[in-house]
C-alpha positions as CSV (number, residue, x, y, z in Angstrom):
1,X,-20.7,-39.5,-58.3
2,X,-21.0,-41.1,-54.9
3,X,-16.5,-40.6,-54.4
4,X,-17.4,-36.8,-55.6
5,X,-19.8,-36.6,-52.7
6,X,-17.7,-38.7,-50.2
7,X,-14.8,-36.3,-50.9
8,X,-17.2,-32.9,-50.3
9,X,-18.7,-34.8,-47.1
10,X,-14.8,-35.2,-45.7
11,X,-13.9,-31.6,-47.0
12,X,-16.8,-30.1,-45.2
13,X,-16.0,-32.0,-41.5
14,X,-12.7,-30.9,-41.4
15,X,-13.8,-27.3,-41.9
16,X,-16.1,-27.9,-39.1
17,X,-13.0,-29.0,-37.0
18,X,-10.6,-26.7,-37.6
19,X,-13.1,-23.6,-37.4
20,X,-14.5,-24.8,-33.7
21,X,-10.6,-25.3,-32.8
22,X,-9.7,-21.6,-34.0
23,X,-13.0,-20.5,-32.1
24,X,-11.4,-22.4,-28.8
25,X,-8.1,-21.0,-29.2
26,X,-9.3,-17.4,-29.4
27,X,-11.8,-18.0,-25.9
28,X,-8.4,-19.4,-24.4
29,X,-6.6,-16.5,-24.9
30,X,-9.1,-14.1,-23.9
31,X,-9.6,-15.6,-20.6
32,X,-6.1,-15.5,-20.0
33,X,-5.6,-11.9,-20.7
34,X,-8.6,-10.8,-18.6
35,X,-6.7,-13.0,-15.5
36,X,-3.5,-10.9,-16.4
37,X,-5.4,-7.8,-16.7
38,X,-7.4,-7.9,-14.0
39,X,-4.8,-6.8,-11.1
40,X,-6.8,-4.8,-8.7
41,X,-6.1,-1.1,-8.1
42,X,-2.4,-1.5,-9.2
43,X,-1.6,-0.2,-13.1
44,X,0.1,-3.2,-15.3
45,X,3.0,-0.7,-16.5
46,X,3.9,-0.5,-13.0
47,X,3.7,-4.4,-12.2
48,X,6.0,-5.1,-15.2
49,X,8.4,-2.1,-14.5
50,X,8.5,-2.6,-10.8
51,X,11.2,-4.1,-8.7
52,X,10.2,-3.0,-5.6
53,X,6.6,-2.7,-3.1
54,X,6.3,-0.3,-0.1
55,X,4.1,-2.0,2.4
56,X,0.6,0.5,2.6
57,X,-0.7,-1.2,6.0
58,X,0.4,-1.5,9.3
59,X,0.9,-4.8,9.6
60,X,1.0,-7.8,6.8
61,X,1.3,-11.5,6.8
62,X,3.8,-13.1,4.5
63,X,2.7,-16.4,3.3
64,X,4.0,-19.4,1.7
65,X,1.6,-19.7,-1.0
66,X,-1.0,-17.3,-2.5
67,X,-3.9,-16.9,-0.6
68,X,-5.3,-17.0,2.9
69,X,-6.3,-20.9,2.5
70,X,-4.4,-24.0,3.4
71,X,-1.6,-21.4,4.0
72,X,1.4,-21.0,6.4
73,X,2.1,-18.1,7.6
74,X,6.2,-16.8,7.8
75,X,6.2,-13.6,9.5
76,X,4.9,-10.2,9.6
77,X,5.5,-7.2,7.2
78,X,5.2,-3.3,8.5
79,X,4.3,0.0,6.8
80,X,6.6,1.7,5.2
81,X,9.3,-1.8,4.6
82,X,10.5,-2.1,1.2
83,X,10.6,-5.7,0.0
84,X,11.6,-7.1,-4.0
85,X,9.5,-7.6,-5.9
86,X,10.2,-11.2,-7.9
87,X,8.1,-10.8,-11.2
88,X,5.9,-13.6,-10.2
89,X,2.2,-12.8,-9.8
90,X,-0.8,-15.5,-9.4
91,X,-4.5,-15.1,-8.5
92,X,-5.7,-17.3,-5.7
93,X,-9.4,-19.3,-4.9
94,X,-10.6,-15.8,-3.2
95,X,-10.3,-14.1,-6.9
96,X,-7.4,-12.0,-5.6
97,X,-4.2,-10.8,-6.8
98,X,-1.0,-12.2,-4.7
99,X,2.8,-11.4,-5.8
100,X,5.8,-13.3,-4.6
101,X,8.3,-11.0,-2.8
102,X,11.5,-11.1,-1.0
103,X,12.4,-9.5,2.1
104,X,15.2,-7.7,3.4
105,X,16.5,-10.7,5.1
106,X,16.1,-13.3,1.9
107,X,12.8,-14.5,3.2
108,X,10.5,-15.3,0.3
109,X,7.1,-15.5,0.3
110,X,3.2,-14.1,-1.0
111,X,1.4,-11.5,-0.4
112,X,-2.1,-9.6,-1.2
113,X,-1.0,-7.2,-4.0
114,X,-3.3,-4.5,-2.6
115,X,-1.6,-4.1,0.5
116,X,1.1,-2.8,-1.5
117,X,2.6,-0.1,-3.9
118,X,4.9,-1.1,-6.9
119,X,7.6,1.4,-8.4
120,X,7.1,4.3,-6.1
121,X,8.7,6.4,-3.4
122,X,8.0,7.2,0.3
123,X,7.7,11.0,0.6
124,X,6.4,12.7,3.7
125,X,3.6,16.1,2.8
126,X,5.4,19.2,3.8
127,X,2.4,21.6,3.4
128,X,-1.3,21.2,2.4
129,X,-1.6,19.9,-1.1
130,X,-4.2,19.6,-3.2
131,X,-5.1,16.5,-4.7
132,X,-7.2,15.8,-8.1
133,X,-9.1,13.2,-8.9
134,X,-7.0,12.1,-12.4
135,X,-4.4,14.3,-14.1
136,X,-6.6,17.2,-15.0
137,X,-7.4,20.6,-13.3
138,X,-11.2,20.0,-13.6
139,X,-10.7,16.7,-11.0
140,X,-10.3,19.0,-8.1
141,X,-13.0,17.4,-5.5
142,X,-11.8,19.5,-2.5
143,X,-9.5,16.8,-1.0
144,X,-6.0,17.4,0.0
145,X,-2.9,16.0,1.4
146,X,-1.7,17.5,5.1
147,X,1.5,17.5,6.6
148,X,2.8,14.6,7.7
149,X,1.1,12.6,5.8
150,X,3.1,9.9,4.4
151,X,2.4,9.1,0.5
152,X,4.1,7.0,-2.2
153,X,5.1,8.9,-5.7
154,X,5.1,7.4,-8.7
155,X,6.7,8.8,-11.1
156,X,5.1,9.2,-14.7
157,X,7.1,9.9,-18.0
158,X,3.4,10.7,-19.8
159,X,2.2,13.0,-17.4
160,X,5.4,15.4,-16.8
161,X,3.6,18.5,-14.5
162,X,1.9,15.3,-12.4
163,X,2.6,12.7,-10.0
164,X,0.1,10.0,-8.8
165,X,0.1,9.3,-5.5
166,X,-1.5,7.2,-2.4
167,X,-1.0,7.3,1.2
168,X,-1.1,4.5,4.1
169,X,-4.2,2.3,3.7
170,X,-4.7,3.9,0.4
171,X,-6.9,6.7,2.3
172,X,-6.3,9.0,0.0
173,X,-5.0,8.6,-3.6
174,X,-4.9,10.7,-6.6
175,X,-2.9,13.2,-8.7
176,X,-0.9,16.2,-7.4
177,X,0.1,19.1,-10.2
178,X,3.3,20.4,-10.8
179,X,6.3,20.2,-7.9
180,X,5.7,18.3,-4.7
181,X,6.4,20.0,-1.3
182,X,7.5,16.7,0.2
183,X,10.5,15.5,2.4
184,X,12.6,12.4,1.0
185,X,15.8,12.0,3.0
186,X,16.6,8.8,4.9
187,X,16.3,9.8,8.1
188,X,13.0,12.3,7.8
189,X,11.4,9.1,6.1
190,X,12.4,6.1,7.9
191,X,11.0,8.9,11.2
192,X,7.8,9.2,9.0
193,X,7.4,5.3,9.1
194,X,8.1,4.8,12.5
195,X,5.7,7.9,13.4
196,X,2.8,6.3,11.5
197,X,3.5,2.9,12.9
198,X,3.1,4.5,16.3
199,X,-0.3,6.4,15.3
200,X,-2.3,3.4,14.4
201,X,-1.4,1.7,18.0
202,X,-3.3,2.0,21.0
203,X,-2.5,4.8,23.3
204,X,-0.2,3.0,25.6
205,X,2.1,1.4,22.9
206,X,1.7,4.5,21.2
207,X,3.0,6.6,23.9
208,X,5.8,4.0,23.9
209,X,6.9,4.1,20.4
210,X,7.0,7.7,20.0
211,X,8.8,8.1,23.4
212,X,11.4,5.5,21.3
213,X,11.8,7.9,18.2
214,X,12.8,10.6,20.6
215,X,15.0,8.8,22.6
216,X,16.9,7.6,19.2
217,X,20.0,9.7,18.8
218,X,19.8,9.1,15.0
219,X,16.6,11.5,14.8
220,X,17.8,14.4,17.0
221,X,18.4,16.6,14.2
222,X,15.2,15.8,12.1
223,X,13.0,18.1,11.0
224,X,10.0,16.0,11.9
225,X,10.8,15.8,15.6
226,X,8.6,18.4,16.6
227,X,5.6,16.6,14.9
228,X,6.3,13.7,17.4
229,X,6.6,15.9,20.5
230,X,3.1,17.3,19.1
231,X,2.1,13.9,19.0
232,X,3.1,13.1,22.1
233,X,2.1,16.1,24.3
234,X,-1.4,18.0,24.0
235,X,-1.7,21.7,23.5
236,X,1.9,21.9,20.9
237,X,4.3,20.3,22.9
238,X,3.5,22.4,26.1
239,X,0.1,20.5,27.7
240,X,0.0,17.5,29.8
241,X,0.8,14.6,28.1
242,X,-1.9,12.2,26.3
243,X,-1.0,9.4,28.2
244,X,-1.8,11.0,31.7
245,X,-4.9,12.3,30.8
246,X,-5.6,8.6,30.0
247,X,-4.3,7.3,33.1
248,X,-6.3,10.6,34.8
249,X,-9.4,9.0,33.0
250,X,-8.9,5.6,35.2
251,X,-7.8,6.9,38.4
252,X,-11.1,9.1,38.8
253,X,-14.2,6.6,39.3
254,X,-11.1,5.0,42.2
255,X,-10.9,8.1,44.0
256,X,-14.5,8.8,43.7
257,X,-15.8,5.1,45.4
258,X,-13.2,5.5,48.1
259,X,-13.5,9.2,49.3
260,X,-10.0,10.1,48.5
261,X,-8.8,13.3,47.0
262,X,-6.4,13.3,44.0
């Protein structure tokens, strides 16, 4: 009697055991598919299918490790550069999303996955375009895309009549229906980039950099480089131009404390 009872005593611990070790392994694995899931505004398809980022903001730090702590930094990535995407993604101490990429010039290093689009294309707006919310005509909130503005499309093999988009900074992101009035070519785009690097400068360095895109012999036949005269000079081209109405601005209160005339 007493070996029957030994026996059912044994029987029943390792059923404990083995059912709190199944109960651990399942908690594992859901924690590790919420830390794979959980990749900020980017969708999962496009981080597995994507071999490519466009940079979204002006300026970015490459890193040599994910994160911003106990980092070095290696150089400096602009809007609009393409850089390869290595398939290696890793969430840092600050709870974000970092992905290991390679630039132009073989550098490797990390940076913050939001900063970034995966699997898309640079496009620059031709006209006004409307933009919904998701791909659905009831999502129409009123917001559209101008010309000039610079966008990523990604393309969808679900959504045929749509294309998901974002622009720099991710200002404005959503779905446009149906065919896309947008400029692709090299040249228009790599203008585009340059054009939207110059924007978010201040007035003297823009001045500069748009005085450089129309200088450049390679964009003299662009379509785009009346939108950087416009830029550049007030009034369409024809005013005075925004730089010496700044300089104007300084050269006032000088002429006003001495008594000369301008």
């Amino acid at each position: 009697m007493q070996t029957i009872k030994g026996i059912t005593l044994i029987c029943t611990v390792l059923f404990l055991c083995l059912s709190c070790n199944s109960k651990s392994e399942k908690k594992a694995g859901s924690s590790e598919n919420s830390d794979i899931l959980e990749i900020g505004d980017t969708d999962i398809n496009n981080l597995s299918k994507a071999s490519t980022a466009i940079c979204l903001w002006p300026k970015v730090g490459l890193r040599d490790k994910p994160g911003r702590k106990n980092t070095k930094y290696l150089t400096t990535i602009y809007f609009g550069e393409n850089v390869t995407f290595l398939d290696e993604h890793k969430k840092a101490e600050d709870d974000k999303e970092y992905l290991k990429v390679q630039l132009s010039d073989g550098s490797e290093g990390w940076v913050y996955e939001h900063l970034f689009a995966l699997g898309g294309e640079l496009a620059i707006i031709e006209k006004e375009t409307e933009l919904y919310k998701r791909p659905d005509i009831m999502t129409f909130e009123g917001k559209k895309l101008e010309p000039m503005d610079m966008v990523v499309i990604f393309k969808s093999e679900e959504q045929e009549d749509w294309h998901e988009v974002t622009s720099m900074k991710r200002e404005k992101k959503g779905w446009i229906q149906g065919d896309i009035d947008a400029i692709q070519n090299e040249i228009d785009v790599k203008l585009g980039i340059l054009y939207w690097r110059a924007m978010e400068e201040s007035p003297e360095k823009k001045f500069e950099l748009l005085e450089n895109i129309l200088a450049n012999p390679n964009f003299k036949k662009s379509r785009l480089i009346e939108n950087v005269n416009e830029a550049l000079y007030d009034n369409d081209g024809k005013g005075e131009a925004f730089y010496i109405k700044e300089l104007d601005s300084f050269e006032k209160p000088f002429f006003q404390q001495t008594g000369h005339k301008n």
